[in-house]
C-alpha positions in Angstrom: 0.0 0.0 0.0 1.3 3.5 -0.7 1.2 6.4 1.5 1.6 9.9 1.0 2.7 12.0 3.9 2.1 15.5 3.7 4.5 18.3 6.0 4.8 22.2 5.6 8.0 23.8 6.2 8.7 24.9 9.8 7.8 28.4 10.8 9.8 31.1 9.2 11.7 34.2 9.9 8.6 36.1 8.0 5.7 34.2 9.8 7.0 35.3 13.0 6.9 38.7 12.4 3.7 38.4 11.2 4.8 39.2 7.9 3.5 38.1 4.2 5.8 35.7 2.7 5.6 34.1 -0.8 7.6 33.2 -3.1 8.8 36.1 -3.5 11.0 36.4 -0.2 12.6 33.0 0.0 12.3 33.8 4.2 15.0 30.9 6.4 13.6 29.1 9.2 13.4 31.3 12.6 15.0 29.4 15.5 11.7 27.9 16.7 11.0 26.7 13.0 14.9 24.6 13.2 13.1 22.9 16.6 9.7 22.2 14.6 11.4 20.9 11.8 13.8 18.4 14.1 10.7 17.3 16.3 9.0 16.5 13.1 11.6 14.1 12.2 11.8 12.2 15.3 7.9 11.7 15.2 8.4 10.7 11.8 11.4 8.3 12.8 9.2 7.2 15.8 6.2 6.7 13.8 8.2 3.6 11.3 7.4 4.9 8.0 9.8 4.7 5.4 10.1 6.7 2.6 10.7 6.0 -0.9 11.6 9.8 -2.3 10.8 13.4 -0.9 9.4 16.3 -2.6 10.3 19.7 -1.9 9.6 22.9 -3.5 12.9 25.6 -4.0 12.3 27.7 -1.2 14.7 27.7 1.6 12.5 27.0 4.3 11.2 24.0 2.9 14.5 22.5 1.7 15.7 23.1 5.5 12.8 21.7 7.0 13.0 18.2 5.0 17.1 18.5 5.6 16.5 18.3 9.5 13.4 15.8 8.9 16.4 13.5 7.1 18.8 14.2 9.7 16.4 12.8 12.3 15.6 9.9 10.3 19.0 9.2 9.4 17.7 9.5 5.7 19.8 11.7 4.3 20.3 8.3 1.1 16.6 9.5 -0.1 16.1 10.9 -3.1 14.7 14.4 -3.2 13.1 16.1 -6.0 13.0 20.2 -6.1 10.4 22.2 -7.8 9.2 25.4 -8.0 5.8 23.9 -8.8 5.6 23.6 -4.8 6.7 27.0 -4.3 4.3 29.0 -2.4 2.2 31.6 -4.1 3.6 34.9 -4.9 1.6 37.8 -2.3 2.3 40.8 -4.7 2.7 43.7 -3.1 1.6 42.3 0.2 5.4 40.4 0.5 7.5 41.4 3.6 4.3 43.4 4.6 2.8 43.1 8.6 0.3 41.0 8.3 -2.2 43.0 11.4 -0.8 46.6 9.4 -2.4 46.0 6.4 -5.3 44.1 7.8 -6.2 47.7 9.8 -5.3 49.6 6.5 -7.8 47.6 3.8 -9.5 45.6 6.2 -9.6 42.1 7.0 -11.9 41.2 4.2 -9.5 42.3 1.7 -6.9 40.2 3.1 -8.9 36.8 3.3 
């Protein structure tokens, strides 16, 4: 039987600021997002699945997060496909912007 196992990149630098991030800002992992993305790994290791190849988008929070997710699993043999099909969608003129800023400028609604 094949599985698919699904994991977003740890938070980033821009998400806690409260800032947009796309594509646009290829934001790192913030300190916290390094511990997320190693405790993912060890649930994952804990858990007993075993994976066949990884998929990644070319942002460099993602590409960190599944480098400590390997690490952890001692996994680091797995194949890993990048594409910037995964990337995240591009905010416009919204990127690197606070998030509660804007939201008080156009409104909520606008920002939904």
């Amino acid at each position: 039987m094949h599985q698919l196992v699904l994991v977003r990149h740890a938070e980033s630098d821009f998400t806690r600021k409260s800032l947009f991030c796309g594509f646009g800002n290829d934001a790192d992992l913030s300190p916290a997002g390094v511990q997320e993305a190693i405790h993912a790994g060890q649930l994952l290791r804990k858990s007993g699945l075993e994976f066949d190849v990884a998929y990644t988008s070319v942002l460099k929070r993602a590409i960190k997060t599944l480098y400590f997710i390997q690490e952890e699993m001692d996994a680091h043999w797995m194949p890993v496909v990048r594409s910037w099909r995964l990337n995240e969608k591009h905010q416009g003129a919204l990127q690197g912007c606070n998030k509660k800023e804007m939201a008080a400028l156009h409104g909520e609604a606008q920002l939904k």
